[in-house]
C-alpha positions as CSV (number, residue, x, y, z in Angstrom):
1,X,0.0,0.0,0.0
2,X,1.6,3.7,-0.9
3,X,1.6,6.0,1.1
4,X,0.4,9.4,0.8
5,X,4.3,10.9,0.3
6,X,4.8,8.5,-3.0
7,X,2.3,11.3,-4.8
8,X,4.7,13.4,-6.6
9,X,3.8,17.2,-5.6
10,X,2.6,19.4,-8.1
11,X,6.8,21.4,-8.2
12,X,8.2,17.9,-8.6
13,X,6.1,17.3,-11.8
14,X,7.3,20.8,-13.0
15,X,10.9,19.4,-12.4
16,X,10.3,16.2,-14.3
17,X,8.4,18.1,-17.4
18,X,11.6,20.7,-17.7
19,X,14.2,17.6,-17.0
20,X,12.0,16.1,-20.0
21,X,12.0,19.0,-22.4
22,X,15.9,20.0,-21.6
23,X,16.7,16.7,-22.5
24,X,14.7,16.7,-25.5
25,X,16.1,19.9,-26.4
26,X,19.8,18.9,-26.3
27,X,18.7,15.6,-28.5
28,X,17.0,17.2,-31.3
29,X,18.5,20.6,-31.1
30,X,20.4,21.0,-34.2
31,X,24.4,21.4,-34.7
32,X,26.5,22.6,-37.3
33,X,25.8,25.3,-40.1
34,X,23.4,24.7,-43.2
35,X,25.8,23.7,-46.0
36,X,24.1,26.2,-48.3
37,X,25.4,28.9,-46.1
38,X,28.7,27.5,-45.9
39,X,29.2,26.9,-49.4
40,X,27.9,30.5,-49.8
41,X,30.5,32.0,-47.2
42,X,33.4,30.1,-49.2
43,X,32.6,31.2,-52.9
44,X,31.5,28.0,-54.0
45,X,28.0,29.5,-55.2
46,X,24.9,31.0,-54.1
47,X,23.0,29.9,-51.6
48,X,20.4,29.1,-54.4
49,X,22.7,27.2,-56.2
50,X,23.6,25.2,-53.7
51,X,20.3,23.9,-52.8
52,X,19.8,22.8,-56.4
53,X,23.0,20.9,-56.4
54,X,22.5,19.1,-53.1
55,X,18.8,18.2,-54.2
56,X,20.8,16.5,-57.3
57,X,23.3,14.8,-55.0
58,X,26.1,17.0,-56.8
59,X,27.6,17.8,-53.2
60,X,29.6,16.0,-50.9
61,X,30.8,16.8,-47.2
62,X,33.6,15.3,-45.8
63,X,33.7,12.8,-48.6
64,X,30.2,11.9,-48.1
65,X,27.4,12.3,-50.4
66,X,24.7,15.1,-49.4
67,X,21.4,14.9,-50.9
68,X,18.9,16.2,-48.1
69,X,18.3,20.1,-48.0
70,X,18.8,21.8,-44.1
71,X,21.6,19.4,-43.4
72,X,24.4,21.0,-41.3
73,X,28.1,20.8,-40.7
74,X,31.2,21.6,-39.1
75,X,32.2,25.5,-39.8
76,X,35.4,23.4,-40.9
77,X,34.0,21.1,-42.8
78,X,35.5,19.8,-46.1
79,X,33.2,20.4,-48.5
80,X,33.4,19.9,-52.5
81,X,31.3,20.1,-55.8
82,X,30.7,17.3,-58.1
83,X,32.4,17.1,-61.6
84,X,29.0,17.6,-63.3
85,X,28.6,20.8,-61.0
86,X,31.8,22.3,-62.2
87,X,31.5,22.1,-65.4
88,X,28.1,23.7,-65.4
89,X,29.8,26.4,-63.5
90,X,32.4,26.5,-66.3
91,X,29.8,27.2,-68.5
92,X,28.2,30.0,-67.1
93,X,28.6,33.6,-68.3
94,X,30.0,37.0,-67.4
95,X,29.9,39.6,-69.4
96,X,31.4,43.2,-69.5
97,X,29.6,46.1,-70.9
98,X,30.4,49.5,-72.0
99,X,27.2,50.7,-71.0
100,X,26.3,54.2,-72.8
101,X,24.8,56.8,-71.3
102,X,20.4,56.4,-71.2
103,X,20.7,53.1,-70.3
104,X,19.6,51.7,-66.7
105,X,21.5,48.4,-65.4
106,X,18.5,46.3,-64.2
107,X,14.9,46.3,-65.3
108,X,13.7,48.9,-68.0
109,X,12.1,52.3,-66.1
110,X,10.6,55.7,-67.1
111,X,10.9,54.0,-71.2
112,X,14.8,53.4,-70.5
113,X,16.1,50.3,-71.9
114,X,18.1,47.5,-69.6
115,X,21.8,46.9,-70.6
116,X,20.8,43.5,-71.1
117,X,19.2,44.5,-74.6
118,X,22.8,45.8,-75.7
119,X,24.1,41.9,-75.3
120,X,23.5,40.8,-79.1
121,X,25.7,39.4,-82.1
122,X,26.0,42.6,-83.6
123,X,27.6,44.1,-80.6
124,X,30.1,41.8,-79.1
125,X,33.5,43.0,-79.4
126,X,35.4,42.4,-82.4
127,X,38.2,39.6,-81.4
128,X,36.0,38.4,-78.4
129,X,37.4,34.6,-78.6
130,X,34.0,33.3,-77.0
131,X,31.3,33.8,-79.8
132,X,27.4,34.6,-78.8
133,X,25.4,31.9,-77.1
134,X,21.7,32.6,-77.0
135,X,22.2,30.3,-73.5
136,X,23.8,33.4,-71.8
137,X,21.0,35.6,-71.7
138,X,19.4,33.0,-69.4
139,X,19.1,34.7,-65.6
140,X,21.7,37.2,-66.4
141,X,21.8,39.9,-63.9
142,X,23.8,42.9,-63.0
143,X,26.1,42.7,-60.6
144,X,25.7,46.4,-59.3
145,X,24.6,49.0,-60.8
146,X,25.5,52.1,-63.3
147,X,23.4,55.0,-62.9
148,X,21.3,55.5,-66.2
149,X,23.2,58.8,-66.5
150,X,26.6,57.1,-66.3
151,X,29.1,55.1,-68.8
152,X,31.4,53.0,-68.4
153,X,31.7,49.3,-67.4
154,X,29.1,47.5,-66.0
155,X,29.1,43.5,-65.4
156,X,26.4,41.4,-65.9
157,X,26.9,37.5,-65.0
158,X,25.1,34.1,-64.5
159,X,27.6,32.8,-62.1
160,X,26.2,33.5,-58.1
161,X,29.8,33.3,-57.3
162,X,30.5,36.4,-59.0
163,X,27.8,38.4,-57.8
164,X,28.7,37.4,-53.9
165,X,32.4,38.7,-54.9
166,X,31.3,41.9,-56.1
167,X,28.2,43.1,-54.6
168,X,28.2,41.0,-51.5
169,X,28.0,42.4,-48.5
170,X,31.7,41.6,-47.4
171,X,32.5,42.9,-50.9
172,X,35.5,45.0,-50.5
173,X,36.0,45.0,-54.7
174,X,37.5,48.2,-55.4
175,X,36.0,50.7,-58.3
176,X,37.3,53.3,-60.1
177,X,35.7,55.9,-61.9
178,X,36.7,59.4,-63.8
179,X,34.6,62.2,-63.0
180,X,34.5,65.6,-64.8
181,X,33.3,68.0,-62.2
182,X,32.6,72.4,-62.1
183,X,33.6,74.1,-59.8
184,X,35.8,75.1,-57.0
185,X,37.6,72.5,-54.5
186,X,40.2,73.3,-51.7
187,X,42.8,71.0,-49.9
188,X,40.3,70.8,-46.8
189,X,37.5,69.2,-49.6
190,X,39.5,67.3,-50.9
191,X,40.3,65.6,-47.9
192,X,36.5,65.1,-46.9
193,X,35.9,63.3,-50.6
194,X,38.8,60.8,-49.1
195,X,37.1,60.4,-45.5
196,X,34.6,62.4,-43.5
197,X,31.6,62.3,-45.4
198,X,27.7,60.8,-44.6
199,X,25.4,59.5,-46.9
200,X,21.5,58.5,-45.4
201,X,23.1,59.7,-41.9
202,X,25.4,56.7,-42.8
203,X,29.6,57.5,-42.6
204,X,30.9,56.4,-45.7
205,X,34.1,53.9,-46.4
206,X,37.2,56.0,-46.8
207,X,37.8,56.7,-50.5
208,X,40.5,57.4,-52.7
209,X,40.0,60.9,-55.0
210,X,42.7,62.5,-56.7
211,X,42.6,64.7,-59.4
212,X,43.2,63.4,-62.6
213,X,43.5,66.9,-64.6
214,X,42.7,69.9,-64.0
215,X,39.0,69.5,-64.4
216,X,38.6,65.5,-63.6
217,X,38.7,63.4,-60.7
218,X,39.8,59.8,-60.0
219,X,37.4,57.9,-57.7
220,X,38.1,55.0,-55.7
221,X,35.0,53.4,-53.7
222,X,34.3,50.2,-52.2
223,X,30.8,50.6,-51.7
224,X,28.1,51.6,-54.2
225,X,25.3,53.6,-52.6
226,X,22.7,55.7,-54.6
227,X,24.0,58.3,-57.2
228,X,27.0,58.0,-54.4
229,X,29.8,59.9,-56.2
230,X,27.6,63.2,-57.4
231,X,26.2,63.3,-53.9
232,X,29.4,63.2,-52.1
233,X,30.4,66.0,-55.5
234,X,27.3,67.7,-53.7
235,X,28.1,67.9,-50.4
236,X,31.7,69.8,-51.5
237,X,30.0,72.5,-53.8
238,X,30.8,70.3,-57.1
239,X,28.9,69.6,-60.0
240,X,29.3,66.2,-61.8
241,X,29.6,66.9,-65.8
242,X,30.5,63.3,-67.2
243,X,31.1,60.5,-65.0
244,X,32.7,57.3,-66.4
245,X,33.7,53.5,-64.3
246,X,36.8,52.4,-66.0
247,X,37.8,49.4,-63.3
248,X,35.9,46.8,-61.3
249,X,39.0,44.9,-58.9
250,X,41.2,43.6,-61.4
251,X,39.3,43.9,-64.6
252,X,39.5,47.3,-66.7
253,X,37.0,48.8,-69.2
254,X,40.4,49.2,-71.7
255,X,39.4,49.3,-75.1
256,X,35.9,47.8,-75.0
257,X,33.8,50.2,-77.4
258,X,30.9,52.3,-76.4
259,X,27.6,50.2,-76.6
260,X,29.5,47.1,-77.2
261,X,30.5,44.1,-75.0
262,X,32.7,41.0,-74.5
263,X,32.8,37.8,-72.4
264,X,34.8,37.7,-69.0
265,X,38.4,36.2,-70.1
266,X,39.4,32.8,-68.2
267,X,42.8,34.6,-67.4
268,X,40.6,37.5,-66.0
269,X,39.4,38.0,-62.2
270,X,38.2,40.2,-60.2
């Protein structure tokens, strides 16, 4: 026969439920980072990507096969791409433009043509080694953006990897642009075009301006806010005439005509 004491008390039942749930907790609670995000992090490809590959059992942890999307690893985790994935990444396209002025960089607005349209037979650089592939214009996308009254290069690419490198938001790609300004600039102005400057009530990345000649300046941002480089122009009582991106990292407008474009060079990188 029990007696009355073997009843567990209503606190001792609120012991045993949280015992319980704890130890469920540390069972089922999950370890390790999502593979997509790690193969993201490394440059692998996008997140996107790698969910398509995984679904297909193009990925492989540690040696092992990975075919089940959420699964986690070890932030040091070997992780590498099936054959079949790399050459599809091989395959994919970047392309450079010498975007004119009156075009935008993304979707067409206010009547303005994309710089996707200018991406033809007729335009691709004379010499371009790579000839036109209707199969490029599949989900190409700009990799930042040109302002519609702007020239100069602009990249537009298939390849996630390339987007993450450039307009990620670790990026810390360099560009370079030449900027015809009127108007009147001092030592002390100067000096705030190179640091000391808000944008948005934002402080923005130190710069590197110079003048070029005696009515053109040399830009050097790692970030691409808004209109950025006539605001900043702005805020030091200049007025952008004619503004021109010549460089991306590594890879230089040079002599790609106005309006025209060419593929991304294997021996080219940003």
């Amino acid at each position: 026969m029990c007696g009355m004491n073997d009843t567990p008390t209503p606190r001792a039942k609120s012991r045993v439920v949280r015992r319980v749930a704890t130890e469920a907790a540390t069972v089922t609670a999950p370890t390790g980072v999502r593979i997509s995000k790690l193969m993201a992090e490394r440059g692998l490809c996008s997140r996107r990507e790698a969910d398509a590959y995984i679904e297909r059992g193009l990925v492989y942890v540690n040696g092992e096969q990975v075919t089940q999307l959420g699964t986690r690893a070890a932030m040091d985790a070997e992780i590498t791409l099936a054959t079949a994935a790399r050459t599809e990444q091989a395959r994919l396209a970047t392309i450079l433009v010498h975007k004119p002025i009156g075009y935008v960089s993304g979707q067409a607005e206010d009547g303005h043509q994309p710089a996707i349209v200018l991406v033809v037979p007729d335009n691709q650089m004379a010499g371009d080694p790579r000839r036109f592939q209707p199969g490029c214009l599949k989900g190409l996308a700009p990799a930042g953006r040109l302002d519609i009254d702007s020239t100069g290069l602009l990249i537009l690419t298939q390849d996630g990897r390339v987007a993450r490198q450039l307009i990620g938001a670790d990026s810390n790609i360099e560009k370079e642009y030449l900027v015809r300004v009127e108007g009147a600039l001092d030592e002390k102005q100067l000096a705030l075009l190179n640091h000391g400057l808000s944008l948005d009530d934002q402080p923005l990345r130190p710069a590197k301006v110079s003048w070029q000649n005696e009515d053109q300046l040399r830009f050097i941002l790692k970030e691409g806010k808004k209109r950025q480089i006539r605001r900043m122009c702005e805020l030091v009582g200049l007025r952008v005439t004619g503004l021109k991106r010549v460089r991306i990292g590594r890879v230089m407008l040079g002599d790609l005509p106005l309006g025209q474009w060419r593929y991304l060079r294997a021996d080219e990188g940003f």
